[in-house]
C-alpha positions as CSV (number, residue, x, y, z in Angstrom):
1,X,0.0,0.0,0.0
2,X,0.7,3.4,-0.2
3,X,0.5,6.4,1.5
4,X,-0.3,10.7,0.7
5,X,2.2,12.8,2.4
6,X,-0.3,15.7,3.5
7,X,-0.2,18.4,1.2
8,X,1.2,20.7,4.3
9,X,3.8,18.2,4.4
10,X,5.4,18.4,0.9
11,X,8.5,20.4,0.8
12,X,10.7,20.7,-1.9
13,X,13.9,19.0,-2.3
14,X,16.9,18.8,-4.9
15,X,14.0,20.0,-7.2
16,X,11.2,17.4,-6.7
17,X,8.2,17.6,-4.3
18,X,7.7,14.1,-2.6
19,X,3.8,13.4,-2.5
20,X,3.6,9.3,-2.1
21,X,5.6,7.0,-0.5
22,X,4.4,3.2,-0.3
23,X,4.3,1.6,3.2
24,X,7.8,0.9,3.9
25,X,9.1,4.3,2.7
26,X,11.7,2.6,0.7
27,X,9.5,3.5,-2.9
28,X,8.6,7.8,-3.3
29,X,7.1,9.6,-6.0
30,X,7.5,13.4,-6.8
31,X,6.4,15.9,-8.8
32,X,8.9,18.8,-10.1
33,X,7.2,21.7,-9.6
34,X,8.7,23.3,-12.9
35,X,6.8,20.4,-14.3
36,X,3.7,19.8,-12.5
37,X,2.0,17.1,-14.0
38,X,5.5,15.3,-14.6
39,X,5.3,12.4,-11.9
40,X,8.6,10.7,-10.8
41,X,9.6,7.6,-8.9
42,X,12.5,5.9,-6.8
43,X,13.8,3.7,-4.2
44,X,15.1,5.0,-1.6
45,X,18.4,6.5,-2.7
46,X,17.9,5.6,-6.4
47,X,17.9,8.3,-9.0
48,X,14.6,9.6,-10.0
49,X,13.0,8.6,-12.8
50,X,10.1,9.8,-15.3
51,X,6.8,7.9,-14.9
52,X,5.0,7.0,-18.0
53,X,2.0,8.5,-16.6
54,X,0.9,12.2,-15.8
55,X,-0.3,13.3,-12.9
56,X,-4.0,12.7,-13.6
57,X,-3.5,9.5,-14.8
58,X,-1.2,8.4,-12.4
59,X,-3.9,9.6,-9.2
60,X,-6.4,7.5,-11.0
61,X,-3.7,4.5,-11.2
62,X,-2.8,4.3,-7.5
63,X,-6.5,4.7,-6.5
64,X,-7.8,1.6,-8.5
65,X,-3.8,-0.3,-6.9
66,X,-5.5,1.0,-3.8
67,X,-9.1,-0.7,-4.0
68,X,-7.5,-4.0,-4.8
69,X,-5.5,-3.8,-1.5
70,X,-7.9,-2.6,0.4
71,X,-11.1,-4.0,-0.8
72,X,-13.9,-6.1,1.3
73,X,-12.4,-9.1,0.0
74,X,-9.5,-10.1,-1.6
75,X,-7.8,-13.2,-2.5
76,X,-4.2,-13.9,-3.5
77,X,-1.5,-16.3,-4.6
78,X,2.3,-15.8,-4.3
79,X,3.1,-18.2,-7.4
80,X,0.4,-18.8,-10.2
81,X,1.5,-20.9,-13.1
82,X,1.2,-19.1,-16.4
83,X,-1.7,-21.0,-17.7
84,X,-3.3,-20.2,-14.4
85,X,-3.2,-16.6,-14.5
86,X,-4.4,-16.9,-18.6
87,X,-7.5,-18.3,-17.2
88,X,-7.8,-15.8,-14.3
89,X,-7.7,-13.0,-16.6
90,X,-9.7,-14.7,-19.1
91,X,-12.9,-12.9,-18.1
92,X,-11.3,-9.5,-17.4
93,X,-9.9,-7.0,-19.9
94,X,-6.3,-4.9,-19.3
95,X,-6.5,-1.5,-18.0
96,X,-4.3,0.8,-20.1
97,X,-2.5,2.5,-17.4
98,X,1.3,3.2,-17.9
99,X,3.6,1.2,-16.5
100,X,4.9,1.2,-13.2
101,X,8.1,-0.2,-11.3
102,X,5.9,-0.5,-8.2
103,X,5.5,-3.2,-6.8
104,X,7.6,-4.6,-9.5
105,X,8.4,-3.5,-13.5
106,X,5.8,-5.4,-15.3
107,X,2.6,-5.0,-12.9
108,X,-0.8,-4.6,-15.1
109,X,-4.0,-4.6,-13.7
110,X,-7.2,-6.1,-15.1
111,X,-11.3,-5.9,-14.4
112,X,-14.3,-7.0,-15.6
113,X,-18.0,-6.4,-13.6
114,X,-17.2,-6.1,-10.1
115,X,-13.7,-7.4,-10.4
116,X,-10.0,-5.6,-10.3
117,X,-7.1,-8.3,-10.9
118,X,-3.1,-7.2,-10.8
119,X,-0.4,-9.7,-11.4
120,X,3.0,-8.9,-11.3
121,X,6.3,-11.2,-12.7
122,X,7.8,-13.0,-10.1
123,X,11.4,-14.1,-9.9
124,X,10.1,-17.4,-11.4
125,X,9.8,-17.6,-14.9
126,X,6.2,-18.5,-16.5
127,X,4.6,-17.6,-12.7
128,X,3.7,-14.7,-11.6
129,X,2.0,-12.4,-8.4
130,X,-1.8,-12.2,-8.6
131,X,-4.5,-10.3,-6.2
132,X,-8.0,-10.8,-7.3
133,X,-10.0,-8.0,-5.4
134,X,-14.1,-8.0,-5.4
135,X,-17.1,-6.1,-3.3
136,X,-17.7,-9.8,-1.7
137,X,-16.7,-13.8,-1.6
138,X,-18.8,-14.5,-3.4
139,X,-17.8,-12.9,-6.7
140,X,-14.5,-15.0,-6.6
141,X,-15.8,-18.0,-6.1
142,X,-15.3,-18.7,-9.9
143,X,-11.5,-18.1,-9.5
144,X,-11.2,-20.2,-6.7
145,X,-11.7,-23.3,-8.9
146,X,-9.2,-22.4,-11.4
147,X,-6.6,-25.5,-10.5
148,X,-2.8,-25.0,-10.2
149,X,-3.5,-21.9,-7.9
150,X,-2.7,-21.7,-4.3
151,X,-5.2,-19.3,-3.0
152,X,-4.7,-16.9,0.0
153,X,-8.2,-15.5,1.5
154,X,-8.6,-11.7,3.3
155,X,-11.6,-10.5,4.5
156,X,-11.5,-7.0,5.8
């Protein structure tokens, strides 16, 4: 997850405005307030670089990477098999967002009805990261019979 830093908090430094940070504090994004809707991102002493996204795209990007953390219910698995995740997404459609290095280079996220899906590569080749988010249970219910897939369950 991520977090706002207050907009009384931002200060200015080395020419970029820090405005996110993700829970840790070891990922930031900034805005260069020569270039306002120019949004950059780092690790923790990394050099900055250029998202793909503007600033209005990107706000709309971390709120929809926010819903799937946060939402009523939520499964996940650590290590779906490629074939897996093609039947996961098989219902859903890709968002066309830019492309982020957070949580890892590669992350896309899909939905479809009720349903937001992100998968991200994992250091495995051919499986990868994947959170299936929905209002309730009972909209994942078809995923959780997908075989090959080790399914973790939150309920908040």
């Amino acid at each position: 997850m991520t977090s706002m830093i207050s907009p009384e908090q931002i200060r200015t430094t080395g020419g970029k405005a820090i405005f996110m940070v993700d829970a840790t504090g070891d990922w930031r994004w900034c805005i260069d307030p020569n270039e306002p809707d120019s949004v950059f991102d780092a690790e923790l002493y990394e050099p900055w670089e250029r998202s793909t996204e503007q600033l209005p795209e990107f706000l709309v990007h971390n709120t929809v990477k926010e819903f799937i953390y946060g939402a009523s219910a939520k499964m996940w698995t650590l290590n779906a098999p490629g074939e897996a995740v093609k039947e996961i997404l098989s219902p859903l459609e890709e968002v066309a967002f830019g492309a982020w290095n957070w949580p890892a280079p590669g992350c896309r996220i899909f939905m479809g009805g009720d349903t937001l899906a992100q998968i991200s590569p994992t250091h495995h080749k051919d499986f990868w990261e994947v959170d299936v988010a929905t209002p309730n249970f009972a909209d994942l219910s078809p995923f959780e019979k997908i075989s090959g897939v080790d399914w973790q369950k939150r309920e908040a």
